[in-house]
C-alpha positions as CSV (number, residue, x, y, z in Angstrom):
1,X,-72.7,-46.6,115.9
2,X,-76.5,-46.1,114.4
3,X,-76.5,-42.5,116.2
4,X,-72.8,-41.4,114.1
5,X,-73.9,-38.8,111.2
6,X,-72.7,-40.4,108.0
7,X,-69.5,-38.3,108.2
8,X,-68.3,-39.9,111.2
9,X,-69.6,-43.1,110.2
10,X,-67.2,-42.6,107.0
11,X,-64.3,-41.3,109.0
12,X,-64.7,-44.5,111.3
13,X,-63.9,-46.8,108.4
14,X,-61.5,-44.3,106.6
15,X,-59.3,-44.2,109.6
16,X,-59.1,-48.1,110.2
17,X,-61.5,-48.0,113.4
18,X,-64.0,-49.9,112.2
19,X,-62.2,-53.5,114.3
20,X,-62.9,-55.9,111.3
21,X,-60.4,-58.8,111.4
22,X,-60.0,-61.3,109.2
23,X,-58.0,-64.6,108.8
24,X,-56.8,-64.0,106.0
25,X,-55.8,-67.1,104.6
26,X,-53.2,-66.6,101.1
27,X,-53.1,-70.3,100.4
28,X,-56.9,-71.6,100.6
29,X,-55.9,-74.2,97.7
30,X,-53.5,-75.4,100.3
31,X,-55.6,-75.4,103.5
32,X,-57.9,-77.7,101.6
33,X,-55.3,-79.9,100.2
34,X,-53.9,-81.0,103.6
35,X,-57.4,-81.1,105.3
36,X,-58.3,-83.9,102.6
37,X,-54.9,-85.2,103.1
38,X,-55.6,-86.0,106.9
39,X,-59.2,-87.0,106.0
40,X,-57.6,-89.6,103.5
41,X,-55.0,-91.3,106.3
42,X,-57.3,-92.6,108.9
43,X,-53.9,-95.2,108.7
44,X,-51.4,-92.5,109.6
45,X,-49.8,-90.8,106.8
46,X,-47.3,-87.6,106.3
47,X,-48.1,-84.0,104.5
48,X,-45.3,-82.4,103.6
49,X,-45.6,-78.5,102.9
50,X,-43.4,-76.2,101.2
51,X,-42.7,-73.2,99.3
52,X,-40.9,-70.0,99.0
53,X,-40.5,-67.8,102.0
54,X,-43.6,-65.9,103.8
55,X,-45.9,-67.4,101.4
56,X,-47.9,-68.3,104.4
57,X,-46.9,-71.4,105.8
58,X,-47.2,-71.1,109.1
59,X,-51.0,-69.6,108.4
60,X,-52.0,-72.9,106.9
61,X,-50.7,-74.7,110.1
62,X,-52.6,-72.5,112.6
63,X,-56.0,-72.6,110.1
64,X,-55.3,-76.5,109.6
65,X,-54.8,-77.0,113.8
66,X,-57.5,-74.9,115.1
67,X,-60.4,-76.7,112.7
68,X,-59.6,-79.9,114.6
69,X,-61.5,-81.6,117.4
70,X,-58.2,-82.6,119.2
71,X,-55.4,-80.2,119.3
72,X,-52.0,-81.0,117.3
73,X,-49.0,-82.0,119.1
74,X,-46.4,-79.4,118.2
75,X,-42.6,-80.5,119.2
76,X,-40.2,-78.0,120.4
77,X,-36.9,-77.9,118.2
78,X,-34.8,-76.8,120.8
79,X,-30.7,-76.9,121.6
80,X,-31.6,-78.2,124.9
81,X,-32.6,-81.3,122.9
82,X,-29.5,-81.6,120.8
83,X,-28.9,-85.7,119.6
84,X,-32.3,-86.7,120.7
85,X,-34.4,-88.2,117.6
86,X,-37.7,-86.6,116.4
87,X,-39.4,-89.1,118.7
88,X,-38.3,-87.7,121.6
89,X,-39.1,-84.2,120.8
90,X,-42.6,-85.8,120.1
91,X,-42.4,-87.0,123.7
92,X,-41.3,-84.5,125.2
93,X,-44.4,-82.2,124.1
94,X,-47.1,-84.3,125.4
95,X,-45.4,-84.4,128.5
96,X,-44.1,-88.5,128.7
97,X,-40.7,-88.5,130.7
98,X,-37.6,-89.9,128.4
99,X,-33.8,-90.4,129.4
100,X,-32.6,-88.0,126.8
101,X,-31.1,-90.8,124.9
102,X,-32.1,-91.7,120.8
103,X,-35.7,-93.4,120.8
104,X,-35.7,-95.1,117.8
105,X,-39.1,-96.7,118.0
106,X,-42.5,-95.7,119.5
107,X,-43.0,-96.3,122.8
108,X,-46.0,-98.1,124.5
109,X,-46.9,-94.7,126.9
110,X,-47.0,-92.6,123.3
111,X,-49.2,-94.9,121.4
112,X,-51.6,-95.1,124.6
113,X,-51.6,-91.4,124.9
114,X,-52.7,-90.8,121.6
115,X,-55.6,-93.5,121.6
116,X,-56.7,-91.8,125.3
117,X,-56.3,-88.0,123.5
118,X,-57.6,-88.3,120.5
119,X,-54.2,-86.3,119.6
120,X,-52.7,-87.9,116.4
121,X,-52.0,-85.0,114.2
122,X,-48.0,-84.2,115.1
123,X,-46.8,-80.8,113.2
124,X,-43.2,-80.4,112.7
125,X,-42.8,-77.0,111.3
126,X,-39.4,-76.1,110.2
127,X,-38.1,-80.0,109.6
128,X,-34.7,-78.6,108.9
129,X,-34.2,-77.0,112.3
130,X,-33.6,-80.7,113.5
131,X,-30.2,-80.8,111.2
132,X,-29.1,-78.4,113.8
133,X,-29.8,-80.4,116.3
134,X,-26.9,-83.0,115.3
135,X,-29.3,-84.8,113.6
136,X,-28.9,-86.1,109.9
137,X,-31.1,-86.7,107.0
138,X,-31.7,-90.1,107.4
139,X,-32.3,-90.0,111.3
140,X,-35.0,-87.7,110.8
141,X,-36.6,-90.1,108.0
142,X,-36.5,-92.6,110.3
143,X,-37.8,-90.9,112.7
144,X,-40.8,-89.7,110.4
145,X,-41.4,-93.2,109.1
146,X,-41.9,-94.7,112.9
147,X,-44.1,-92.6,113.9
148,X,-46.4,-92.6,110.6
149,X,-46.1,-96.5,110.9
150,X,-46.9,-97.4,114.3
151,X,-50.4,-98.4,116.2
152,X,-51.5,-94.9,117.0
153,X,-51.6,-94.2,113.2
154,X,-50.1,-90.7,113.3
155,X,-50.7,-88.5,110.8
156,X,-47.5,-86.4,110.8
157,X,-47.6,-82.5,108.9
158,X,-44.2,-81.1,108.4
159,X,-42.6,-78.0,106.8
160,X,-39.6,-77.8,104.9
161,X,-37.4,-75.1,102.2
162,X,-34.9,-77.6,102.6
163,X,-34.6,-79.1,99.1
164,X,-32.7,-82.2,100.1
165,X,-34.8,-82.9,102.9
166,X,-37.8,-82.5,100.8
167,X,-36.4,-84.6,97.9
168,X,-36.1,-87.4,101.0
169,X,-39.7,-87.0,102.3
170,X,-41.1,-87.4,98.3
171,X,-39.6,-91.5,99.0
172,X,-41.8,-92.5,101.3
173,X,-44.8,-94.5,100.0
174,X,-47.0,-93.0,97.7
175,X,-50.2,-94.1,99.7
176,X,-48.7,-92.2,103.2
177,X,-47.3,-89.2,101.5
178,X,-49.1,-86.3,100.6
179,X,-47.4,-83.1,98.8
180,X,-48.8,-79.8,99.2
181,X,-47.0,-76.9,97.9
182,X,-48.3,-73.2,98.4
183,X,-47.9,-70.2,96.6
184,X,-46.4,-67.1,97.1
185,X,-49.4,-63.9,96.9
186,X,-53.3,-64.3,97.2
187,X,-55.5,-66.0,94.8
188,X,-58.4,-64.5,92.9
189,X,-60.8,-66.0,95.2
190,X,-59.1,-65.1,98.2
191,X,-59.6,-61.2,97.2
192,X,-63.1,-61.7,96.1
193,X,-64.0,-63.1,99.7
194,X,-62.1,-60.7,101.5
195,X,-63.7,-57.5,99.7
196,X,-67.2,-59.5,100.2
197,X,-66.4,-60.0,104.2
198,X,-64.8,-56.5,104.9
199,X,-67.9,-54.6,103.0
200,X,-70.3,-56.9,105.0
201,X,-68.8,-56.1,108.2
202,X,-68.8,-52.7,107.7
203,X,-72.6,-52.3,106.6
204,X,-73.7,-54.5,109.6
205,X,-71.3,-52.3,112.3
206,X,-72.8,-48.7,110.9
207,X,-76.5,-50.2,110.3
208,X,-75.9,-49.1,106.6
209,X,-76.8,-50.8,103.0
210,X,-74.1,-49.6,100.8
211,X,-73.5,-51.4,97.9
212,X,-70.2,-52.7,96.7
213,X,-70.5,-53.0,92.9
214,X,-68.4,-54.7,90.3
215,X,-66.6,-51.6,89.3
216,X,-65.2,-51.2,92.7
217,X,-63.9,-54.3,92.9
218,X,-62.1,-53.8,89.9
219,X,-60.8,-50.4,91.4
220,X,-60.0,-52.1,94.7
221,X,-57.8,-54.6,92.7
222,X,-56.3,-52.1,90.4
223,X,-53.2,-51.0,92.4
224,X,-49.6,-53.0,91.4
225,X,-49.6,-54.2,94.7
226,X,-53.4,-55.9,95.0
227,X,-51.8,-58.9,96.5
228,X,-50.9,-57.1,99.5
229,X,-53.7,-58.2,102.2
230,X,-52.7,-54.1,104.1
231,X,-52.8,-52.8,100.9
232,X,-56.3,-54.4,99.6
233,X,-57.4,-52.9,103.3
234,X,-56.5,-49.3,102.9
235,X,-58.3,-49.2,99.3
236,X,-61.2,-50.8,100.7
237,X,-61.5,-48.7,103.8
238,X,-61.2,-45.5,101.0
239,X,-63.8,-46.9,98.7
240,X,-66.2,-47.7,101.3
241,X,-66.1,-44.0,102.7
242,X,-66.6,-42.7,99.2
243,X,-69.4,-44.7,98.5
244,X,-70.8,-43.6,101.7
245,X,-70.7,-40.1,100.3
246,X,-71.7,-40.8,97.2
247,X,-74.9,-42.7,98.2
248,X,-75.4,-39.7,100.2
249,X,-75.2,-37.4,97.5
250,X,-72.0,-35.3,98.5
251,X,-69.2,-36.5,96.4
252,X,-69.3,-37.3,92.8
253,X,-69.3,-40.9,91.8
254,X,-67.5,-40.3,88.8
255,X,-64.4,-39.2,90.7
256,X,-64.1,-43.0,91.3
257,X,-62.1,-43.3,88.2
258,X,-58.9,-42.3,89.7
259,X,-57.5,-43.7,93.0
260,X,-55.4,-40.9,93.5
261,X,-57.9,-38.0,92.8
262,X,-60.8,-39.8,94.6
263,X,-58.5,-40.3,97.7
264,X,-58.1,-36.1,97.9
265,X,-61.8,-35.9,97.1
266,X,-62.8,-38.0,100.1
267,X,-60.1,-36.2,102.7
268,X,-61.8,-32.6,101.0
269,X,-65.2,-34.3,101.8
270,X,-64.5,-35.4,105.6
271,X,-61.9,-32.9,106.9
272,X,-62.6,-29.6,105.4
């Protein structure tokens, strides 16, 4: 994109073509939490994660999973598997036969598949699907407690907004359990590195040098609604064109008071 004049190298970013993507990660706190959790059970040992919904839960787990030499074992919760104990849903994902009964301890062919794999992370996300599944509280602890107990050392990451089931995970022993509990919105730090990464990506795709200065940071996080990863976007994607300009002398840098105005400014500037 060196050849674009520095209108259509404005416009690219303006209108979202620009292709930066970003794993944008609301709950970084978190991430490290159950990273040093696992790091901290070489024993076996359970995480549990909660908090309110779409506060990013499910992010975490794919972050957490993908930094690991040896993929997670993620169970199924499915119907087909209705009375079956969390064991066998365990089983049934690494692909060891079972006779659909209630395994209530680990068996020999799962312990040597985990020493052969390397695989000894197991993510339940959703624990409280499994109550659907005709199981009951204390099945499911049990469950949780075999597997986190036995040779293979397991280290077991599960999800819950299930305040019972959650109040039941906090009794296991304080040495195996780890509580990680994530928040709803981004943190400071979060916005700082994601305004850092998107300019950065920008400058190196249009061979450019524009500066991103403290006072459009501020602007970028000025809107009601700065927690909103699109939202952060679009007002980046705006300041970035209109710095553009402005370094290039044909918009007024002092029109960067005002979202609103500077937004018909750089429109004016591009598409008149």
């Amino acid at each position: 994109m060196i050849g674009l004049s520095l209108i259509e190298k404005a416009r690219t970013v303006l209108e979202g073509h620009h292709g930066f993507r970003y794993n944008f990660l609301a709950n970084s706190k978190a991430l490290d939490e159950l990273t040093t959790s696992y790091l901290k059970s070489p024993d076996g040992g359970l995480a549990i994660l909660h908090g309110p919904p779409k506060c990013g839960i499910t992010t975490v787990l794919e972050t957490f999973a993908a930094s690991q030499e040896f993929e997670p074992i993620w169970p199924r919760c499915e119907e087909f598997f209705s009375r079956t104990s969390i064991i066998d849903h365990v089983m049934d994902a690494v692909g060891i036969r079972f006779d659909h009964e209630f395994t209530v301890s680990i068996p020999a062919g799962l312990v040597e598949f985990a020493a052969l794999s390397g695989r000894r992370i197991i993510i339940f996300d959703g624990l409280e699907d499994y109550l659907a599944l005709k199981n009951n509280v204390s099945n499911i602890l049990s469950g949780l407690d075999q597997l986190i107990s036995s040779s293979a050392k397991f280290f077991v990451v599960v999800t819950t907004q299930n305040i019972k089931l959650l109040q039941k995970c906090r009794s296991f022993k304080s040495e195996k359990m780890h509580e990680v509990e994530l928040i709803l919105g981004n943190t400071a730090r979060d916005s700082e590195d994601f305004m850092n990464c998107f300019w950065g990506w920008s400058n190196k795709l249009l061979a450019l040098n524009v500066g991103l200065s403290c006072d459009l940071k501020k602007l970028a996080m000025s809107s009601p609604n700065s927690t909103s990863l699109a939202s952060l976007l679009t007002r980046l994607e705006l300041l970035y064109a209109a710095a553009l300009m402005a370094d290039a002398g044909d918009m007024s840098i002092y029109s960067f008071s005002d979202l609103e105005i500077l937004e018909w400014e750089v429109l004016n500037a591009l598409y008149s």
